[in-house]
C-alpha positions as CSV (number, residue, x, y, z in Angstrom):
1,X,151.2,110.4,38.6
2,X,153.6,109.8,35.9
3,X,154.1,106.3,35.8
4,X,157.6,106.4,34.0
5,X,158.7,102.9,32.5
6,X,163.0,102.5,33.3
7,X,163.5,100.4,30.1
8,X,166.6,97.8,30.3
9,X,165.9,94.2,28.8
10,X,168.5,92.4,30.3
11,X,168.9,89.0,28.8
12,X,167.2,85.4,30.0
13,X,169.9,82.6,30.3
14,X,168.8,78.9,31.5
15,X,172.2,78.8,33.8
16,X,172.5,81.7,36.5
17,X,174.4,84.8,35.5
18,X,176.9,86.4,37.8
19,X,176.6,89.8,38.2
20,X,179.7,92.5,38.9
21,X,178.0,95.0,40.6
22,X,180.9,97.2,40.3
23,X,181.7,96.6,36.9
24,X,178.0,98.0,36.8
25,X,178.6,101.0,38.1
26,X,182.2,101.8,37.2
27,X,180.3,101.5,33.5
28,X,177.6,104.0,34.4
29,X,180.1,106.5,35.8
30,X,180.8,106.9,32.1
31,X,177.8,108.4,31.3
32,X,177.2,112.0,31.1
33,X,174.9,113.8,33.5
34,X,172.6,116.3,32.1
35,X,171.8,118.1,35.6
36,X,173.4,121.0,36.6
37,X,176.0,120.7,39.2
38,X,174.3,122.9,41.6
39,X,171.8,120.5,44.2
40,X,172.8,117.3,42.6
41,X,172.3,115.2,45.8
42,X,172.6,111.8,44.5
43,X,175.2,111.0,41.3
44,X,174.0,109.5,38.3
45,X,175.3,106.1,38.3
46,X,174.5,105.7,41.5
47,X,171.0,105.7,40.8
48,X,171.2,104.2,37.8
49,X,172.9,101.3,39.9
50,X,169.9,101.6,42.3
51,X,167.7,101.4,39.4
52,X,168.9,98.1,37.7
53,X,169.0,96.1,41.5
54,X,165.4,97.4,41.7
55,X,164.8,95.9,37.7
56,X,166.3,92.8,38.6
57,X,164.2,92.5,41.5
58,X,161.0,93.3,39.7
59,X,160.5,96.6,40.4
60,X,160.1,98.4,36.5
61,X,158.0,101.9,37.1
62,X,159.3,104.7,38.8
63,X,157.0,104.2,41.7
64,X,158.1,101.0,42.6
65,X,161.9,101.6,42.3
66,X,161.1,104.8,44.6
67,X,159.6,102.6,47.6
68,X,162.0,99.2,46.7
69,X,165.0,102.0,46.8
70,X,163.6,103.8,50.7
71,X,162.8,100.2,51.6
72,X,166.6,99.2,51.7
73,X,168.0,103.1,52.0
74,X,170.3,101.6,54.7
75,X,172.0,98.7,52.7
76,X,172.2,101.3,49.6
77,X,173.5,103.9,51.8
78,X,176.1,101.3,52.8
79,X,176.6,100.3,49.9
80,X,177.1,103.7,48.1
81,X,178.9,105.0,50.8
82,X,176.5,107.9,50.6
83,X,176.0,110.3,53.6
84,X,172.7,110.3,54.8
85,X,170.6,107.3,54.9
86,X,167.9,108.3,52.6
87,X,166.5,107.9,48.4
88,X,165.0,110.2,46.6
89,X,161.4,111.3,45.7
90,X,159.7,109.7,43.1
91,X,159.7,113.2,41.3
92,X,163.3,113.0,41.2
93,X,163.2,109.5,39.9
94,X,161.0,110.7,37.2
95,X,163.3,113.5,36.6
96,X,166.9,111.5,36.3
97,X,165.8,108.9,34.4
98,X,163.8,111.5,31.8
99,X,166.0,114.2,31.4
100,X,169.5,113.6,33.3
101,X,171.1,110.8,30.4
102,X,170.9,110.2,26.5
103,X,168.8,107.1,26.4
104,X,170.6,105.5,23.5
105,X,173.9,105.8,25.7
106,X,172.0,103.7,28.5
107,X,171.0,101.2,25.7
108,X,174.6,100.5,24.0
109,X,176.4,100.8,27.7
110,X,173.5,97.7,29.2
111,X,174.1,96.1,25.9
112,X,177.8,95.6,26.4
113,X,177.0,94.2,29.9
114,X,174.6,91.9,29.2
115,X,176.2,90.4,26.0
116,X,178.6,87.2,25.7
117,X,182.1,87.6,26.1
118,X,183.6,87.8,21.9
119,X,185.2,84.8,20.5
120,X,187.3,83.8,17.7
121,X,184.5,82.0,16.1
122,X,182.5,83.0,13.5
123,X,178.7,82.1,13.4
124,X,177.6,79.9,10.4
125,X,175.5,81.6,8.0
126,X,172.1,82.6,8.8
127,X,172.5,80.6,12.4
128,X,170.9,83.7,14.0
129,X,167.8,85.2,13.9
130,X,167.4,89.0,15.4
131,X,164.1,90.4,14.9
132,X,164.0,94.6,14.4
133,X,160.6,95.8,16.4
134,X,160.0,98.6,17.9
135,X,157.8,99.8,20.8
136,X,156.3,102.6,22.7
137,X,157.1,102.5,26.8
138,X,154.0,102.2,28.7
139,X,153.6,104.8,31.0
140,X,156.2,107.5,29.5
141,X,153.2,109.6,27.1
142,X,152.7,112.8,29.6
143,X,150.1,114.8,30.6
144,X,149.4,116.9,27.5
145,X,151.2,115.0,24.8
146,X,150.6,112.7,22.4
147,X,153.1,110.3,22.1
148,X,156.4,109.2,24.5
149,X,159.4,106.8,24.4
150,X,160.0,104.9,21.4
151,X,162.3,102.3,20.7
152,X,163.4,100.6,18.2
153,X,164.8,96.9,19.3
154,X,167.4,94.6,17.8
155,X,165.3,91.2,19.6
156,X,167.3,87.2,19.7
157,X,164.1,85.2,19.8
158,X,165.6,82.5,20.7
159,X,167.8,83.2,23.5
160,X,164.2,86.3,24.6
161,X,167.0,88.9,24.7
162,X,167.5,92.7,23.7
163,X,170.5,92.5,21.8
164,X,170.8,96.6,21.5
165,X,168.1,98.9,20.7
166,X,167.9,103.2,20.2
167,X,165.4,105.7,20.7
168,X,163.2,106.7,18.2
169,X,163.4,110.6,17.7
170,X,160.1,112.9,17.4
171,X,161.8,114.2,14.0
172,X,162.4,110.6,12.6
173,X,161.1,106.8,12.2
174,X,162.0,103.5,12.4
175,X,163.2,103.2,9.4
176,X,165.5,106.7,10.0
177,X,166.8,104.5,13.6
178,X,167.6,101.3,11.8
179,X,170.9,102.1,10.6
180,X,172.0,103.4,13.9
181,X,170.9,100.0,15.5
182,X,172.3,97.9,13.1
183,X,175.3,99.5,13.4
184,X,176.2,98.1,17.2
185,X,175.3,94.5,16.0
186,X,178.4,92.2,14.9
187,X,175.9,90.7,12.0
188,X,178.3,87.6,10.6
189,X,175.8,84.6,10.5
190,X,172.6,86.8,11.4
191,X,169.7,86.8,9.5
192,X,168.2,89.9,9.9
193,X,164.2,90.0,9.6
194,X,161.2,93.0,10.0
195,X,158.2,93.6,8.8
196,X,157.3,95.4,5.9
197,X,158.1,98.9,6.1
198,X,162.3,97.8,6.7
199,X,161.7,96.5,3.2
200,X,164.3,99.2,1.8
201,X,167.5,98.6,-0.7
202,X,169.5,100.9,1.4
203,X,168.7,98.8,4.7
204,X,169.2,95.5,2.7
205,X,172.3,96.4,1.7
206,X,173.9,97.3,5.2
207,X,172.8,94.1,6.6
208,X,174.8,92.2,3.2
209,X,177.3,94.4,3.4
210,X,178.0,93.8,7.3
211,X,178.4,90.0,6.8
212,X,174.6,89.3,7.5
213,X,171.6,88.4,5.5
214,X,167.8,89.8,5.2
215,X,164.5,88.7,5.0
216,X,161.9,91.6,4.8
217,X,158.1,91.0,4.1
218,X,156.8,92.9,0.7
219,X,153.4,95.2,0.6
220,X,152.5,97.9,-1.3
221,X,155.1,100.4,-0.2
222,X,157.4,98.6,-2.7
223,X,154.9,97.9,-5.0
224,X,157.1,97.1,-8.1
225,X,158.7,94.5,-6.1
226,X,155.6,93.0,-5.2
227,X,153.6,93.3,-8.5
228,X,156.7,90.7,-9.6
229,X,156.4,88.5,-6.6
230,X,152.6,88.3,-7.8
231,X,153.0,87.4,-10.9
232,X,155.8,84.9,-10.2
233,X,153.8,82.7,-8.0
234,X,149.9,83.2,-10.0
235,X,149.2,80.1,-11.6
236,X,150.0,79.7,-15.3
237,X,147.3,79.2,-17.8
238,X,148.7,76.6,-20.5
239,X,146.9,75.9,-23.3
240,X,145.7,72.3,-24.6
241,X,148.8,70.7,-26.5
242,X,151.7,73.3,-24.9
243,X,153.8,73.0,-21.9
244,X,154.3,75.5,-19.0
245,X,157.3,77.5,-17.9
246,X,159.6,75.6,-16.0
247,X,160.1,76.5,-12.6
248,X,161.9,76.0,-9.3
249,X,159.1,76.3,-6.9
250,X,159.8,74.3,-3.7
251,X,157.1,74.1,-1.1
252,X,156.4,72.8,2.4
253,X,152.9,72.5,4.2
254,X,151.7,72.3,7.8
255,X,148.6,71.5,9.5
256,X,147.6,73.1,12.9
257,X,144.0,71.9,15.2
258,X,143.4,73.4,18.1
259,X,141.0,75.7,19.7
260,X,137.9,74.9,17.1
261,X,139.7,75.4,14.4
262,X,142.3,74.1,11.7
263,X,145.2,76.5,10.1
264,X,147.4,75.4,7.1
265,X,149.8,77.0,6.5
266,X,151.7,76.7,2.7
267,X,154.8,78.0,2.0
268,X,156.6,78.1,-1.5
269,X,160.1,79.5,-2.5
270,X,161.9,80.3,-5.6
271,X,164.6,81.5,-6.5
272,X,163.7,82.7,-9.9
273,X,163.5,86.1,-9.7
274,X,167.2,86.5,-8.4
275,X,168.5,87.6,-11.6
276,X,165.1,89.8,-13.0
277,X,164.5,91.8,-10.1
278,X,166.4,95.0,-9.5
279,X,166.8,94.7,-5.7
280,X,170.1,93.9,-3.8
281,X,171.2,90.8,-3.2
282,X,168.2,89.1,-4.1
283,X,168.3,85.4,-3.3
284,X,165.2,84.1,-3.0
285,X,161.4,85.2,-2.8
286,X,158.7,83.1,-1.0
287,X,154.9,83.0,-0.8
288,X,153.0,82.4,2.6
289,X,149.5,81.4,2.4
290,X,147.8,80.9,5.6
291,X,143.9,78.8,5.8
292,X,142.1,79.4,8.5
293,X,139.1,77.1,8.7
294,X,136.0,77.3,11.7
295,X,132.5,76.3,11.8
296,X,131.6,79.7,10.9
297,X,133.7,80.9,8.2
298,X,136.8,79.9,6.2
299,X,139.8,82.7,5.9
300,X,142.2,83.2,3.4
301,X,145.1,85.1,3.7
302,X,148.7,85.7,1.2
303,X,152.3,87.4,2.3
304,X,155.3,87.4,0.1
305,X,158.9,87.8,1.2
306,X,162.4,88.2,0.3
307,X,165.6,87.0,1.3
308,X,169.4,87.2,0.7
309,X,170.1,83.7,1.4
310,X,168.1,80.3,0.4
């Protein structure tokens, strides 16, 4: 059975959220079908409709939205003004949502639906946080291949949303998505954070350039950058009778206990390097170290970041 994943994050408000259901589909009548005219039984944004009343109600894999979908094929029927009272099979779920629409479209059409309404006002700086990730869909690898869906996600930790993501292509990376995503997001006052391999020039200077900021993590694949960042924050050995470089370092400390064991974690920042190193709008740079202490062993562990704004 292939146990296709029908991937919409819609977001997760405290207050209730009203719903137009035919704002929904009026939006999804937009989309271009991929079928061929000939035995199309059921159009696409009806389906699609289907499909987001069976998300919202907890139904995710194909399977499920098949028997949610027969179990109220009256209402829907109804509803849809359809002619018979009947869904389709699960092989033509698995079919629709596969083959019949451009999976980025989906994504930037449920984005506009599920963000805010635009104002006037413009964030402060670095008031947002939106996380780039991406992710593979369970259940969408089939029989024979080796890999399936991937996204790449724009993610508001805060609010536990999706503000927009794109599909990863077979012939491309994250990396080769990111600008794509970035380009839906309105990026004034966001901070805009990933792991180590978004640590790119290019990519730092579309977030700037769009009104945003950056912080990427630094490893080896830039490792000029972080050769500097290294020796910027290794100790300095001073001789008896002579004084050290000055420096800026600021640094803050916590202190974690729980489950057996104790975690400090140190962080210092600096904004020396803003005017050495060759990398776009270079603000600041920060060391992470992270202690983790049990009874059996002790664990030692050092990051290094950079950012566009202190």
């Amino acid at each position: 059975m292939n146990r296709t994943t029908f991937a919409v994050d819609l977001p997760t408000q405290d207050a209730p959220i009203l719903l137009d259901l035919g704002a929904i589909y009026r939006q999804f009548q937009t989309l271009s079908d991929a079928r061929k005219r000939r035995g199309v039984r059921y159009p696409l944004a009806v389906l699609l409709t289907i499909a987001v009343l069976a998300k919202l109600s907890g139904y995710s894999q194909v399977a499920a939205i098949t028997d949610w979908a027969r179990a109220c094929a009256e209402a829907l029927a109804e509803l849809f003004e359809l002619k018979r009272p009947s869904m389709p099979h699960q092989a033509t779920w698995t079919r629709v949502l596969g083959q019949a629409l451009a999976i980025t479209a989906l994504e930037q059409l449920v984005a506009r639906l599920s963000s805010e309404p635009p104002t006037a006002e413009v964030p402060a700086r670095g008031s947002l946080i939106v996380n780039l990730d991406g992710k593979t869909l369970r259940g969408t690898i089939a029989l024979g291949q080796t890999s399936g869906v991937h996204l790449l996600a724009a993610y508001q930790a805060d609010q536990g949303r999706v503000l927009a993501q794109v599909a990863v292509g077979s012939k491309t990376n994250e990396i080769g998505a990111a600008p794509a995503l970035l380009e839906q997001l309105a990026l004034s006052g966001t901070v805009v954070t990933g792991d180590a391999m978004y640590t790119h020039r290019a990519l730092s200077c579309q977030v700037v350039e769009a009104g945003g900021d950056y912080f990427w993590w630094v490893k080896d694949n830039q490792p000029t950058l972080l050769s500097d960042l290294e020796l910027l924050f290794t100790e300095e050995y001073v001789s008896a009778g002579w004084s050290g470089l000055e420096v800026d370092f600021t640094t803050v400390q916590t202190v974690d206990k729980g489950h057996g064991r104790i975690e400090v974690r140190k962080l210092t920042a600096s904004s020396l390097l803003q005017d050495y190193v060759d990398w776009p709008y270079l603000a600041q740079v920060v060391q992470v170290e992270r202690t983790r202490i049990t009874k059996l062993k002790t664990e030692h562990e050092v990051s290094y970041g950079i950012s566009s704004t202190v």
